[in-house]
C-alpha positions as CSV (number, residue, x, y, z in Angstrom):
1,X,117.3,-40.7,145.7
2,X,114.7,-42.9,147.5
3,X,112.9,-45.8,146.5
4,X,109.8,-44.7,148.7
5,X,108.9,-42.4,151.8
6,X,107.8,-46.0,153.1
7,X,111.5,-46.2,153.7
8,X,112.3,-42.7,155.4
9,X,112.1,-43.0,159.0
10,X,109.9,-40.8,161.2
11,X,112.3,-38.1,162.1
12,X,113.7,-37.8,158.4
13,X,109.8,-37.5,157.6
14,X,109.0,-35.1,160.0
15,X,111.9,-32.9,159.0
16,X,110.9,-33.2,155.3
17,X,107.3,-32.5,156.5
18,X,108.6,-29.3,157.9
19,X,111.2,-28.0,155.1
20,X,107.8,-28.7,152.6
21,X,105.5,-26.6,155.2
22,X,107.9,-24.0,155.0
23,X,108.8,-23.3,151.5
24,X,104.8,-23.6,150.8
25,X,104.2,-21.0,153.4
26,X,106.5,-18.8,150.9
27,X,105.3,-19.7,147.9
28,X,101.5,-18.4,149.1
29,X,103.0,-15.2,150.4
30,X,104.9,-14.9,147.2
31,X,101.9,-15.6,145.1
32,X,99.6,-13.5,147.0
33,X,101.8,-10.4,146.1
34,X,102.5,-11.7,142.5
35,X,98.3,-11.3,142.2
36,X,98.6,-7.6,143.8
37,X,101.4,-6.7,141.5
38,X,99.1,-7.8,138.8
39,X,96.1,-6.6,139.8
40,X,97.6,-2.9,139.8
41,X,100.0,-3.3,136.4
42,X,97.9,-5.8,134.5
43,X,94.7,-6.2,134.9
44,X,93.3,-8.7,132.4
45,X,96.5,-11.1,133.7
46,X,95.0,-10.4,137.1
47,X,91.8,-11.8,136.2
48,X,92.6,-14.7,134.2
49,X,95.3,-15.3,137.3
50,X,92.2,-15.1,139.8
51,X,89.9,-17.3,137.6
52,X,92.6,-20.1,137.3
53,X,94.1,-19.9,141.0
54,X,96.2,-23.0,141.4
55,X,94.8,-22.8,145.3
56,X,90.9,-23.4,143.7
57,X,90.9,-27.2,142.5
58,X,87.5,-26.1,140.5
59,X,89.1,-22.8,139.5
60,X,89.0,-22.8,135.4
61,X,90.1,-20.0,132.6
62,X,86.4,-19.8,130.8
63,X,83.9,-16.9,132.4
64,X,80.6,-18.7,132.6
């Protein structure tokens, strides 16, 4: 649809700013009871979910 945000103009990036703070927001509250839902029903999924948390940029599967 666009070439580049270069082009947006400020408003139309500050609403897009806003819409992507939003649904992120969710996503992490989401997430966060994904991990509890886990944590109770499955817990070897729970720990390779903890150990590889997309919000940890070191975060890997292997136990050191």
């Amino acid at each position: 649809m666009f070439e580049s945000k270069k082009n947006l103009n400020k408003p139309y990036q500050s609403h897009i700013s806003g819409d992507i703070q939003r649904a992120y927001a969710l996503i992490v509250v989401e997430w966060i009871k994904y991990m509890e839902h886990l944590k109770k029903q499955y817990p070897y999924l729970y720990s390779l979910a903890v150990r590889t948390n997309p919000f940890d940029g070191k975060a890997k599967a292997e136990i050191e």
